[in-house]
N, C-alpha and C positions, 0 to 999 in steps of 0.2 A: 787551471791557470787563470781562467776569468774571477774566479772566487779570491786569489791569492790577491789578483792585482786590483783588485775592489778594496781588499780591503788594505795596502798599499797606499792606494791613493785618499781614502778616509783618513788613515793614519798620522799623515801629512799632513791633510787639512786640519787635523784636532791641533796635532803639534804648533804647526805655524799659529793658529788661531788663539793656541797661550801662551806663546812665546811672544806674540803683539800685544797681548792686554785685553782686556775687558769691552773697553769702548773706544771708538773712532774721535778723535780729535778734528773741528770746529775747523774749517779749511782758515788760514791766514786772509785778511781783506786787504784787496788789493784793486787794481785798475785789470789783474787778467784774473779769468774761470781756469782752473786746469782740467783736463779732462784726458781719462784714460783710452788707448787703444791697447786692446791686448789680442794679437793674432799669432800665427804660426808664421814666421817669417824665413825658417831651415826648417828643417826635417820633410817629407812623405806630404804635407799638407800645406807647403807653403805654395805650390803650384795652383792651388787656390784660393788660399789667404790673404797674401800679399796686397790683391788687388783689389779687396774688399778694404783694407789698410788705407790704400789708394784713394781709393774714393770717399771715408769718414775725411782724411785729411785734404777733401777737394771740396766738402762739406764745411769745415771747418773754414779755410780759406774763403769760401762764397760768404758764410754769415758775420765774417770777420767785416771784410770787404763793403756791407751792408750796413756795418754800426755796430756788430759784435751784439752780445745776450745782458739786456742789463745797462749796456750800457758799457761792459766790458769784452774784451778779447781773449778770444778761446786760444788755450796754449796746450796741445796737446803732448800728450807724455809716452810715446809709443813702446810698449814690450814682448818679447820674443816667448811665445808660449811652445817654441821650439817642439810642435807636433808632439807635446808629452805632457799628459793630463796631471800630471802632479806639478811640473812647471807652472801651469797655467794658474792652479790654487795659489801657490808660493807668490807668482806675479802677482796676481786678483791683489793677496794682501797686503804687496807691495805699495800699489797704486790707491789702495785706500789707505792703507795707516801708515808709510812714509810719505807720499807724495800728497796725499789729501785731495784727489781728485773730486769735482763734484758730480762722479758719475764714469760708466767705464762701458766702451763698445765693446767685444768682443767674442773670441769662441768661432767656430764652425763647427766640429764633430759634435755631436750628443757626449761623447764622452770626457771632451775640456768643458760642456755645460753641467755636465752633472760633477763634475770635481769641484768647479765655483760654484755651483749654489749656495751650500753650507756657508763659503765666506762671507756671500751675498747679505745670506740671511742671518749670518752671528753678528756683522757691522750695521745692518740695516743700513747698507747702502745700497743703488742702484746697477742693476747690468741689462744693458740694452743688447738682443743678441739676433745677429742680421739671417740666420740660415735656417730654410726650411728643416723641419726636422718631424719626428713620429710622434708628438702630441703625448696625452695620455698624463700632463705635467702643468702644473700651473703652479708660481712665484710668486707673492707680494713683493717681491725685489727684484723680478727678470720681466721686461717687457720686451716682445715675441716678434718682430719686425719679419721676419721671414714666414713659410706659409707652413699651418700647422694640415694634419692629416687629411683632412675633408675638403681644405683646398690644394693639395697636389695628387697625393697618391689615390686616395679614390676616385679625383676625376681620370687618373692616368689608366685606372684599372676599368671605369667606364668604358674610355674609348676603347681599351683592346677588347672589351666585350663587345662593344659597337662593329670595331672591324671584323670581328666571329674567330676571333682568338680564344680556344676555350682554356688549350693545354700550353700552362706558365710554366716555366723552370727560375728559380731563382737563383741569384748571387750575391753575395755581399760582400763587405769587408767583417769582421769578427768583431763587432765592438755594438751598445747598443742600439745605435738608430739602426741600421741593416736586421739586426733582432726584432726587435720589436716591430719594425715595418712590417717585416715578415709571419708576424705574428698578426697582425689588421688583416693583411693579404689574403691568410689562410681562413680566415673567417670569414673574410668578404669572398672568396672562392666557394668557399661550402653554400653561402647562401645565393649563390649568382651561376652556379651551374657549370662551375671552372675547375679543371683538375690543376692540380701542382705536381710536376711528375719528379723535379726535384730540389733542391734547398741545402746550397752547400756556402759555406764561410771560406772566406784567405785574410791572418793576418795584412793589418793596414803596411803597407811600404812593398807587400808580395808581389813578386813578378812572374814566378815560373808559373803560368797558366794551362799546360798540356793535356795533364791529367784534367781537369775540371772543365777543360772546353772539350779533352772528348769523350766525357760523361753527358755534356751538354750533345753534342752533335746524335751518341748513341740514344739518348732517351728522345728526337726530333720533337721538340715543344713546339707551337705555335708560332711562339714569342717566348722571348725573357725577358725578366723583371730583375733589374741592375741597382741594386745599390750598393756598389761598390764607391769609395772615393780614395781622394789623391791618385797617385801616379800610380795606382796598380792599375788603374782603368789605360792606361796607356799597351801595358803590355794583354792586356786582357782583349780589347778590341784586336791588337795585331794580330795575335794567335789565334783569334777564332775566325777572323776574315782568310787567313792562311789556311784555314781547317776546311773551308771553301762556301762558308757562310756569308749569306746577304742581306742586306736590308728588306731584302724583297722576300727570301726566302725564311726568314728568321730575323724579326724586327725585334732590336733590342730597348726597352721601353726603360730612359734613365731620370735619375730624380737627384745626381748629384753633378750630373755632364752641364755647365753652360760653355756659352762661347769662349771664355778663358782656356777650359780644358779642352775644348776640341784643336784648337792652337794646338797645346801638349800632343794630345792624342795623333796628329796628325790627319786633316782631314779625309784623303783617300781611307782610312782608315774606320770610319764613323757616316760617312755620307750615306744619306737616305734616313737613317735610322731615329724613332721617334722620343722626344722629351716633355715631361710635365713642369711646370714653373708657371709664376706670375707674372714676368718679364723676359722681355730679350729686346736683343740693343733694337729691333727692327719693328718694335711694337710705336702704332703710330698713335702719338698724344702731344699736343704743344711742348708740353714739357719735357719729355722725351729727345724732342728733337734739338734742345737744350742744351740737353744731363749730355748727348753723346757729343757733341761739338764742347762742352766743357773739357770735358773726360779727356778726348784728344789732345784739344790742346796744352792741354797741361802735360799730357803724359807720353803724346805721339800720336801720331795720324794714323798709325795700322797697332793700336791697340783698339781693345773689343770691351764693349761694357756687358756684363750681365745679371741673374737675380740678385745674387747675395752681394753683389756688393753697391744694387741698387736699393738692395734692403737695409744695406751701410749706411746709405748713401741715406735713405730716409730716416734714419735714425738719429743720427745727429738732428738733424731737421723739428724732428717733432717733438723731440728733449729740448731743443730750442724753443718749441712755441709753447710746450707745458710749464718753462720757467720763467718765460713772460707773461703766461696765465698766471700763474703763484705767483709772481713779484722775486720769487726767492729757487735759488739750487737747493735751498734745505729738500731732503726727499723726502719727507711725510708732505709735503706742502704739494710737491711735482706730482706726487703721485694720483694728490687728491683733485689736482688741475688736471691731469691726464685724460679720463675718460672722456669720449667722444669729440676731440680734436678732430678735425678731419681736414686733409690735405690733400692739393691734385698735386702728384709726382706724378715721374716718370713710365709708371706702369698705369696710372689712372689715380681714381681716390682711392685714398687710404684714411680709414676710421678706429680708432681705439677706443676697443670695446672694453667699458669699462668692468665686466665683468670677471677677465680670466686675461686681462694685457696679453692679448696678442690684435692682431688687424683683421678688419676687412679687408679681405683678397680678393681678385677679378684670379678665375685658374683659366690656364694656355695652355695649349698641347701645341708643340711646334714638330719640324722638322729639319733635321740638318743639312744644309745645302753644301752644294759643292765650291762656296766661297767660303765655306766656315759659320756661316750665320745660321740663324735658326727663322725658317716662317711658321707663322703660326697657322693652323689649320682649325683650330676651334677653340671658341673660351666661354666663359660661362654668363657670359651678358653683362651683369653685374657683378658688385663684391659681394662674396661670401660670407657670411658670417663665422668665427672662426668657431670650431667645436674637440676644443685638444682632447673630450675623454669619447666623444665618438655617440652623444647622449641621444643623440638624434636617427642612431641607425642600430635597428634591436639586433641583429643580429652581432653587432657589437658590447651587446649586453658582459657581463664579468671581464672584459679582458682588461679594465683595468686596475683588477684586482689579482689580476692573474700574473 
């Protein structure tokens, strides 16, 4: 089924990509920038989408507000990638060859990224994409705002070694990143002294979790290792806190949970249990303290800011200051302004490296409280430098080849 729908969503892409033409047409001159957002607004993914949505369009408002880019006024053009990676391509080429955007936020899964690359790279136009994801992938057209392998998941896999977690069981959802994560994981276990006792998938939007939490409970891991996303982590947390598991006795270690979805999730449901990321709304930094009084009031007092859509949020941001670097939205110009930008947000500085667009990360392990938020208990001093193919750690050697 993974085979079929691979090649499904290529299909798609080739079709729509002749069915537009050759070449991207020369945005209109005008007094406004258009610029794309394309998230999952319905289906299984919009429970974390939305709000990343949220905060490009709270970006967009601040630089508006400021003088606008240029000199002109960002008008963004928002699209429903309705949790379906073929939608997301079809969008993609919406927003570049009708609407002429000069540039497009969007994506969360690896699997609506790797449906848009193709379009990215057939219009050579820009996608700026805000969520941590498994690396192993670099773009001339996609710059990487969220934290690639080496700033989350290895430091996540550190600390459980650090707390003497040896025996991980994994979970995912059945689509690439949870794959290929899993595939770093099992490497970095071989070489780190860790057993994996076991490694099971559930289609994205899945809810019935029974069987799978008590294959989890019977093989007693350490810890798990969750990357699951959207709302199956809702039913997944309940069922296996039902099953009489705890933070304490089986710490669930996630990389797709922030403070948006523990809301979902229900907090009784997730309290105690540990998370890797580069932010949370309770990370202390001027700016920060900013972004979350922004973020309210525009949106509501008991809403929650966190990574990906502070990774939004910097995104817009730093596409702004690479096209006042270039003079111009033309993207060979932004691109070539791009490298080593650097800017204090909200999680700290953030640097584009110009070698493989993605950032400098500072990586956080937090923990989730019983008000929903997350503290943080250790980060890595400074930013990281990003490493999507893993060049820097041998026992990472062939994987991504593999």
């Amino acid at each position: 089924m993974r085979t079929s729908r691979a090649i499904v969503v290529s299909a798609l892409v080739l079709f729509t990509l002749a069915a537009c033409g050759s070449d991207a047409e020369p945005a209109a001159q005008s007094n406004e920038i258009k610029v794309g957002l394309l998230h999952s607004l319905s289906g299984t993914m919009a429970i974390s989408e939305v709000t990343v949505r949220d905060a490009e369009l709270l970006a967009i408002e601040e630089i508006n507000k400021a003088g606008g880019v240029l000199g002109k006024k960002l008008v963004p053009v928002a699209e429903d990638g309705a949790s379906d990676w073929p939608t997301f391509a079809e969008k993609a080429t919406k927003l570049i060859r009708q609407d002429k955007v000069a540039t497009v936020f969007g994506g969360w899964t690896s699997a609506s990224r790797k449906a848009m690359l193709p379009v990215f790279e057939r219009y050579k136009a820009l996608l700026w994409y805000p969520v941590q994801y498994e690396g192993l992938e670099s773009s001339p057209y996609i710059f990487y705002t969220g934290a690639t392998t080496n700033q989350q998941i290895i430091p996540g896999l550190d600390y459980l070694k650090e707390q003497g977690k040896k025996k991980i069981f994994l979970v995912g959802s059945d689509y690439v990143f949870p794959r290929t994560a899993n595939k770093i994981i099992k490497a970095y276990a071989a070489a780190n002294g860790m057993e994996i006792l076991g490694e099971e998938y559930t289609p994205l939007g899945h809810t019935e979790y029974s069987t799978l939490v008590n294959k989890v409970m019977q093989a007693k891991p350490d810890a798990v290792f969750n990357t699951l996303n959207g709302d199956s982590n809702v039913a997944f947390f309940k069922q296996l806190k039902s099953a009489g598991a705890t933070s304490e006795s089986m710490p669930v270690l996630s990389v797709s949970i922030a403070e948006e979805e523990v809301t979902g999730i229900g907090v009784d449901n997730i309290v105690g249990h540990p998370v890797a990321w580069n932010y949370y709304q309770t990370t202390e930094t001027s700016a920060n303290e900013a972004f979350v009084k922004a973020f309210k009031a525009k949106y509501g007092a008991n809403k929650v800011t966190s990574d990906p859509m502070e990774a939004g949020y910097n995104a817009v941001y730093l596409w702004a200051e690479a096209v006042k670097k270039a003079g111009t939205t033309e993207v060979e110009a932004v691109k070539k302004a791009a490298p080593g930008i650097a800017l204090e947000r909200p999680e700290g500085l953030v640097t584009i490296d110009g070698e493989n667009q993605h950032m400098y990360k500072t990586a956080r392990i937090g923990i989730i409280q019983p008000d929903g938020l997350i503290k943080q208990v250790w980060d890595s001093g400074k930013p990281i430098k990003p490493d999507p193919y893993l060049k820097g750690y041998p026992w990472a050697s062939g994987l991504a080849a593999s």
